[in-house]
N, C-alpha and C positions, 0 to 999 in steps of 0.2 A: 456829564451833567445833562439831562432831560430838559428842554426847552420849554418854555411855558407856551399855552397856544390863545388864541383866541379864535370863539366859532365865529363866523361870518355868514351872513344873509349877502346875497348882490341880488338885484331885482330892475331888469331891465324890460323896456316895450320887445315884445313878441318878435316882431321886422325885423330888431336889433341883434338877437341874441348868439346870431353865430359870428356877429363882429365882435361884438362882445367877448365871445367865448376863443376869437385868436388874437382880442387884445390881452387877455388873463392870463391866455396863452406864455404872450412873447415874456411876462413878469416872473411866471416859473416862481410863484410864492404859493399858492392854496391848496391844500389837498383835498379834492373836492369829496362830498359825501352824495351821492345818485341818491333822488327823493322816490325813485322810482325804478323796479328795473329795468333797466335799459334793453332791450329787443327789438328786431326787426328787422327788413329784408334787407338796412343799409349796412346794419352792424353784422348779418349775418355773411353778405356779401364780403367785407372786408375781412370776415372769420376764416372764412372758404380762403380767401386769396394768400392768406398768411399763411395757413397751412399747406396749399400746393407749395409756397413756396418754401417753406419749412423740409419737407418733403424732398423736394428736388435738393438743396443746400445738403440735407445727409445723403445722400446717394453721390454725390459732386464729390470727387478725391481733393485732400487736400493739393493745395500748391505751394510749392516751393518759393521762399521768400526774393525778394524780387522778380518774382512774376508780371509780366505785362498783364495790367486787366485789361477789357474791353467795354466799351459803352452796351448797354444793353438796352437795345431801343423797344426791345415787344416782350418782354420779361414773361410775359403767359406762355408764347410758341416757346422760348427755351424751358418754361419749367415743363411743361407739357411733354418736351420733344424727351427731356431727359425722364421724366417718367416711363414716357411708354420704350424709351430704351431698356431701363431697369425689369420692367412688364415681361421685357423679350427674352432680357437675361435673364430673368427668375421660370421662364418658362424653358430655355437654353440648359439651362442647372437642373432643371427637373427631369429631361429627357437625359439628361446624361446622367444621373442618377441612376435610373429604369436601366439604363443600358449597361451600367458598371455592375448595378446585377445580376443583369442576364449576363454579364461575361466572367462574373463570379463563377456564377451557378455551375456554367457551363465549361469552364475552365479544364477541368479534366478527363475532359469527352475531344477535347478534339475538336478539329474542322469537318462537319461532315456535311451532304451538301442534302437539307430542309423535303424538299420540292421531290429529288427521288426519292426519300423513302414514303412521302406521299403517291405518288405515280406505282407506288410498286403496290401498295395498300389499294391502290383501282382496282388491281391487277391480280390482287386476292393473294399478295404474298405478305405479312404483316409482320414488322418489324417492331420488337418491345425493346425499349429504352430502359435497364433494369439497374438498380441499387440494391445487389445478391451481399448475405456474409457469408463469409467463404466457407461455413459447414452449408450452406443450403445449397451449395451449389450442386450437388450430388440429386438435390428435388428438380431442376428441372427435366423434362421429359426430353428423354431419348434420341428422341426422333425432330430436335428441333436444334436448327443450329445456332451454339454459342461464340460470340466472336468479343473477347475481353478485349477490354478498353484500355483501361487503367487499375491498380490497386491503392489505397488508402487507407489507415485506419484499421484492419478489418473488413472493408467493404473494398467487394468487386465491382469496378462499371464494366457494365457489357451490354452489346445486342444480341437479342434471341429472336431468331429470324424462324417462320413457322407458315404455313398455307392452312392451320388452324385457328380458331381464337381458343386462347388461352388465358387461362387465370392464375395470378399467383399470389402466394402469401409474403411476399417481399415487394419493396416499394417499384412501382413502374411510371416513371419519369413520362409526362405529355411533353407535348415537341413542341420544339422552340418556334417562335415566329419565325425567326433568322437566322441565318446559319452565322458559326462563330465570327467567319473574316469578316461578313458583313454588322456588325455587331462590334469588332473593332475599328471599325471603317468609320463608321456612327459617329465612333465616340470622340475619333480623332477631330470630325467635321464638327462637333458641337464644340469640341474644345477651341476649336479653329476659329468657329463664331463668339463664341465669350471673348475671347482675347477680342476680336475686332470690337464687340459692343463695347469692351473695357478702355479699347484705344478712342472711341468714339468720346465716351463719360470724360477720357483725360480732357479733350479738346475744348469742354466747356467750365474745366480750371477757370479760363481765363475770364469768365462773367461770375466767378465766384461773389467776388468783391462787390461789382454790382447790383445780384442778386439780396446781398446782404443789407447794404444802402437802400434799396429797391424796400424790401421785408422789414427795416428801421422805419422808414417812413409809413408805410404802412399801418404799423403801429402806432406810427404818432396819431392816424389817420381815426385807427381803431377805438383811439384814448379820445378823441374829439367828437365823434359818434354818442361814444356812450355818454359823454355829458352833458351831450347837445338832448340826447333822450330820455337821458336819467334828471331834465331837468323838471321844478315844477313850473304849473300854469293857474293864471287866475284869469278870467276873460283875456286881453289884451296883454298880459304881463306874465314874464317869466321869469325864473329866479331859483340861484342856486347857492345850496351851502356850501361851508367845508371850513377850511382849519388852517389859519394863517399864522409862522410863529412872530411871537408878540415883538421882536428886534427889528420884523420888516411889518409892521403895523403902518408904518408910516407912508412907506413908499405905497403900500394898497391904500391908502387914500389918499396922495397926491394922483392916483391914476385915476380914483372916482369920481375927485373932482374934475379932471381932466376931460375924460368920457363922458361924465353924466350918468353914472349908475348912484344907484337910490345903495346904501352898506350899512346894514347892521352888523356892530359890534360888538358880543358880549362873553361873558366867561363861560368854560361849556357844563352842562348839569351834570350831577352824579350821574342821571343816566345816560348820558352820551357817551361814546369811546372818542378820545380824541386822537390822532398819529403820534408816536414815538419819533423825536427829533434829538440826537444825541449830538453832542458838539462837546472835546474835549480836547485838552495840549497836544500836543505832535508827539508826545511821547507817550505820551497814554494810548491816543490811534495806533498804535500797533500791536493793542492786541486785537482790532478790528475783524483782521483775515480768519480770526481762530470764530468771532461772532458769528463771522460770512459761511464758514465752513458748517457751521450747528444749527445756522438759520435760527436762531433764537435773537428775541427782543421785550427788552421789559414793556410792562402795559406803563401808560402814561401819567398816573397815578403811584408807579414802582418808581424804584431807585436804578440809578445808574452802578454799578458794580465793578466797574472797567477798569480803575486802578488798582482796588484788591484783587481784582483778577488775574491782570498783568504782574503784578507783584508774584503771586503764590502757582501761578501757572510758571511762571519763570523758575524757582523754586521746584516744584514738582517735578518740571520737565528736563532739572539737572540730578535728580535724584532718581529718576528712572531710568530715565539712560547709562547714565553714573560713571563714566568711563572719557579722562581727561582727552584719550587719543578720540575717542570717537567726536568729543566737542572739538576739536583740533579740525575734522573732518569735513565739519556741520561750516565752519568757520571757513577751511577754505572752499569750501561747495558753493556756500553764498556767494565770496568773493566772485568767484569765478562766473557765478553765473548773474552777479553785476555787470562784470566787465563784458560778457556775452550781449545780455541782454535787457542789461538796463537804462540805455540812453530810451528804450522802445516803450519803458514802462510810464504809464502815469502816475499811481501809486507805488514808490517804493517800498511803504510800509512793512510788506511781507519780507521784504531782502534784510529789512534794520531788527525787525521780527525775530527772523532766524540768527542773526547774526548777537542778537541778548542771548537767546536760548543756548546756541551756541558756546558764548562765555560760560553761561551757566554751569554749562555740563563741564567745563574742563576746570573751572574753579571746584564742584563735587570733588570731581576726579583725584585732583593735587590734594585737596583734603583727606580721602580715603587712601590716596597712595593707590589708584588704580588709572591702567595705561594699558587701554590693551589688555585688559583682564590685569590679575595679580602674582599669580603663582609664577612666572617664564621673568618677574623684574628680578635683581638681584638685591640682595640683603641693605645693599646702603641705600636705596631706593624707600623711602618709609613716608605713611604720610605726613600730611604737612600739620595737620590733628592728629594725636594718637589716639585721643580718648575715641575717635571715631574708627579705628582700628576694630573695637569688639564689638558684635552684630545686637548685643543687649543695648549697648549704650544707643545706638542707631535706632534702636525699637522705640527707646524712653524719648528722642528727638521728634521722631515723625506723630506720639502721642502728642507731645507739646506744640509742633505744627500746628495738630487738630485741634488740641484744645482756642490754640491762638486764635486761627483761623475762624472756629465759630463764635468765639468771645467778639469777636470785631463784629460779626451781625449782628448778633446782641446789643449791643454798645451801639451801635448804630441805628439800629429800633429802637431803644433808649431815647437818643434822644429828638429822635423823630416824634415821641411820644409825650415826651415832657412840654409843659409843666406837670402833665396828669399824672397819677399814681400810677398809673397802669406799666410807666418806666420802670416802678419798685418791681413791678414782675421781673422785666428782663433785667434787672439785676440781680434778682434771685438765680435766673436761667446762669448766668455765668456765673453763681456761685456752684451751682450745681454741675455742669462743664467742669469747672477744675476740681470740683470734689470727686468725679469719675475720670479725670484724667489721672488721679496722686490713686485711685482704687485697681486702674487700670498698672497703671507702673508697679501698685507693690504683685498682681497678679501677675506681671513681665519679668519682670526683674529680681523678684522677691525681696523689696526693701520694705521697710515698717510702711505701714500705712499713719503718718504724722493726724497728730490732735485734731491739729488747727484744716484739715482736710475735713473729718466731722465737722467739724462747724463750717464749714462752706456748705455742704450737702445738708446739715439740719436748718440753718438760716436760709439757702434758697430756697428749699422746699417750702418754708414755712411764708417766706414770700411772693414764692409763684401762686401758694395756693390761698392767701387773703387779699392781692392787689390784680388778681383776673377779672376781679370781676366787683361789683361795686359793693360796697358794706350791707347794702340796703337787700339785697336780693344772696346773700352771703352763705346761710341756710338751706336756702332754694338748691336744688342739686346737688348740695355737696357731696352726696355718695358717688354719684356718678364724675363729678368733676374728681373726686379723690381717682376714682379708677382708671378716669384717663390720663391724668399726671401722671400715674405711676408708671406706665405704656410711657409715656413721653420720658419718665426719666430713664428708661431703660436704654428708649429710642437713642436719648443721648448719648448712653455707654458704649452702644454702636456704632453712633455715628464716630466718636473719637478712634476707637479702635479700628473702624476702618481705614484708617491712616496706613496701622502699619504694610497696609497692599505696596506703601511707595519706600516701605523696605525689602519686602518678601520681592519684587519685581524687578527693583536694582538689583539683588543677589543674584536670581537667576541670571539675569545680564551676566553679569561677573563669572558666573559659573561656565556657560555656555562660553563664553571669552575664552577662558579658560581652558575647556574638555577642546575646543578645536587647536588651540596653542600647543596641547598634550599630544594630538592627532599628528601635528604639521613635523613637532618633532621626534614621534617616533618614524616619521617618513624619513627626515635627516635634511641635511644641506650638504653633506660629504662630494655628493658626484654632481656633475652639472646636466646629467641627464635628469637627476630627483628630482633638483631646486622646482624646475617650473610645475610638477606634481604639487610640489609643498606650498610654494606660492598661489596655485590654485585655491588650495584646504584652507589656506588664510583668507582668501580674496572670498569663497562661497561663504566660511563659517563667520567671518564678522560680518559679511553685507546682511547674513541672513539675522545676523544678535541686530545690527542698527535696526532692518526692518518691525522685528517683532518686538522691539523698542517706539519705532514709532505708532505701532499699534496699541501699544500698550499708555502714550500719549494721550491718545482719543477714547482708549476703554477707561482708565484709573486718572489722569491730570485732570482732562476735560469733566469729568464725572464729580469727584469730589468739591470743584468750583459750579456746578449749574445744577447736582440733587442736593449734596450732604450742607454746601453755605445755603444755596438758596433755599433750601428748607427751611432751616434757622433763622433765614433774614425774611422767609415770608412773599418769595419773590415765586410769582405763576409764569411769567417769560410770555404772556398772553398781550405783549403791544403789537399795532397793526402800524408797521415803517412810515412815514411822512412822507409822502410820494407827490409832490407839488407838479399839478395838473401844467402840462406840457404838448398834449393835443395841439395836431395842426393840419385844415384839409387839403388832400394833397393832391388829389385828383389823380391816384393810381390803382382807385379801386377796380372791382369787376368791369365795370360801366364805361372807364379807360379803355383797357385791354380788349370789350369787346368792338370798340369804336377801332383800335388799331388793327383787329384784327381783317378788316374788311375792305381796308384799306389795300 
């Protein structure tokens, strides 16, 4: 359920406003709206320090749980220090880079020592460095001596020593800065150095934590800044808006009388955007994580979706995967990683989450009679539906899915819209829905396409296309209004037939389950040297069906609930979160750190 909001004005004397602004603070009710944008050397200041310390924090390895933190009294010299160690090693990495090539390069030549065959080059004796293939070798001249190196490939290395200059039509190698030893000598001592820079980076593990506290605050720092600037002014008086929901209406005016601030209260205009506030049962919050993951929110004016969500994601997400052993899997993964790690979580949500989805999948499973794929069960193993046994009937379900599924947006706009006519449309629209879901089945299945399906598809049409739009203006467009319905009802036909993705994707599951079961046992289980071969084949080919199972989650489940409903329900996912202003100044800006540092 979407929270109602109400806009608010505060308007306080000038002197006051940043008492003001950490008494709103500590209430953590308003989501403020900046009248202005906020800029400036204080906010820029505090921009700058978040991201050194942003910065430093990726470069900082993690630590291991139970780590001793440390106080971090000058939080600038550490992010600093650990910058310019990073500096040293990205410059550390680079030479040794340069160096692994030069010992590539030079790899097949030898140690040879740089410096004399320069001194010999004074001396008028000149040594070519040469990449000969072995017909040309017969080109060089005579009278210059050859001293092979190496062969490869084809190609000859060698020197061709001469008290002439010469020229040749094969490649001649310029000389190293370095001779090879020194060249792996280099590389030993760079690597020598990154390990110590690296032993360095562990040691400041231990300001992780405070860094992070340190970089939280900051933020709050950051958030009280900007609405300290983003606020308005009229001579003497300042005053800022935002968006309080209407359940703590109350308590923001026991504080105004409290304080003394001047509040306006009123309902926000059409052209306002007001924050998205979702508050919903403890069962329903769990499809939250999957929200979290899509970063998607309805605009505040939209609908809440979250239980049909939860519903038919549940639903999809035991139909893709489709395999009772894998929900068996999903189920104890959770456990396990309750028992791990969940005394540490504050939201368990995601653990109760996976733990439906879970069920989900292994209730599919026992219905289709699939464990582990199908083919390796034996014959008394059968599902627990048989009708869901053959791959036609499973096509005609997941139509009827779609049909359901966008019938409820329907129905739901309906009565969003009612008493007005404009309802009569969306009930046309779902007559139209299941007149292309019985058109879709007889083109699946090849069963008669039934009477009373015409008259769902001639009565919606006939009602989408007289209650769109008002009697009076009826005439006006109608060619054009005819042409887009017809594109819409198509659009319908596809959107239902897309369903069948969450049969075509279960099957593949199944198959792949399968073709690796096929693999493991032509390996055998006979010798005890096989088995851990064969248990491999099973252990790579089902982690890899669960993964591209869970992909298939986020491409076809997630997809079908946030374009093909929310299409039909009208939903743009265009809400801006309710973020109730939390600012607090902390005094650990730049202006801090450079007073510490002088210290």
């Amino acid at each position: 359920m979407i929270v109602q909001m109400k806009k608010i004005t505060m308007i306080v004397q000038d002197k006051d406003k940043e008492e003001a602004l950490s008494q709103l603070s500590s209430l953590g009710l308003v989501h403020v709206e900046y009248l202005s944008n906020p800029a400036g050397q204080s906010i820029n200041e505090v921009h700058e320090d978040i991201h050194m310390i942003s910065r430093a924090l990726e470069i900082i390895p993690p630590g291991d749980e139970g780590l001793v933190s440390r106080q971090v009294e000058n939080w600038g010299k550490v992010a600093d220090t650990v910058l310019d160690l990073r500096d040293y090693r990205g410059k550390l990495m680079e030479r040794r880079r340069k160096c692994q090539g030069e010992i590539d390069r030079w790899a097949d030549w030898g140690d040879f020592d740089v410096s004399l065959i320069r001194h010999l080059s004074v001396k008028g004796i000149r040594v070519y460095l040469c990449e000969v293939p072995v017909k040309e070798l017969k080109d060089i001249p005579g009278d210059a001596i050859v001293q092979i190196v190496s062969r490869k490939g084809g190609i000859v290395r060698c020197a061709v020593v001469s008290d002439k200059n010469m020229e040749f039509s094969f490649k001649v190698l310029a000389l190293p800065e370095k001779r090879f030893s020194d060249l792996i000598r280099e590389r030993k001592e760079n690597e020598k150095q990154i390990k110590l820079v690296d032993e360095q980076l562990k040691d400041f593990v231990h300001f992780r934590n405070g860094l992070e506290e340190i970089r939280q605050h900051l933020e709050k720092e950051l958030e009280f800044e900007n609405a300290r600037v983003g606020m308005g002014s009229a001579g003497k008086l300042s005053y800022l808006t935002g968006y309080c929901p209407v359940p703590k209406i109350s308590v923001l005016e026991e504080a105004s009388k409290k304080f003394k601030w001047a509040l306006l209260m009123e309902d926000p205009a059409e052209q306002d955007i007001p924050p998205t506030l979702i508050t919903n049962p403890k069962w329903v919050n769990l499809i939250k994580p999957v929200f979290n993951i899509i970063n998607t929110i309805p605009g505040y004016r939209e609908v809440d979706i979250s239980t049909v969500f939860l519903l038919f994601f549940s639903i999809f997400f035991g139909m893709l995967i489709g395999d009772a052993g894998y929900g068996a899997l999903i189920f104890i993964a959770t456990a396990f990683a309750q028992f791990k790690f969940g005394k540490a979580m504050k939201d368990k949500s995601p653990l109760f989450l996976m733990y439906t989805l879970g069920m989900m999948t292994v209730i599919w499973g026992l219905l289709t009679g699939t464990i582990f794929g199908k083919e390796w069960l034996p014959q008394s193993v059968k599902p627990m539906m048989p009708w869901l046994a053959k791959g036609v009937n499973i096509q005609v379900l997941c139509l009827f899915i779609g049909a359901l599924h966008l019938s409820i947006a329907h129905v739901w706009r309906a009565v969003k819209k009612a008493p007005s006519v404009l309802a009569l449309a969306e009930a046309g629209w779902i007559g139209i829905l299941w007149g292309m879901f019985f058109l879709a089945r007889t083109l699946i299945a090849g069963t008669k396409m039934p009477f009373y399906a015409l008259c769902f598809l001639g009565i919606g049409l006939i009602f989408v296309l007289v209650f769109t739009i008002h009697p009076r203006y009826f005439f006006k467009g109608l060619f054009l209004r005819l042409v887009t319905h017809f594109f819409s009802v198509l659009g319908s036909f596809t959107d239902i037939v897309s369903y069948i993705r969450l049969f075509a994707v279960g099957t593949a599951s199944v198959a792949v389950a399968d073709a690796f079961n096929k693999m493991a046992a032509q390996v055998g289980y006979s010798n005890i040297l096989i088995v851990p071969i064969t248990a491999v084949i099973l252990l790579i080919g089902h982690g890899l069906n669960i993964t591209l199972g869970a992909l298939a989650i986020l491409v076809h489940g997630v997809r079908l609930n946030v374009l093909e409903f929310s299409s039909h329900m009208g939903l743009d996912w265009s809400g801006v979160e309710y973020n109730p202003f939390k600012g607090k100044k902390t005094g650990l800006s730049n202006t801090a750190y450079g007073a510490e540092g002088e210290q």
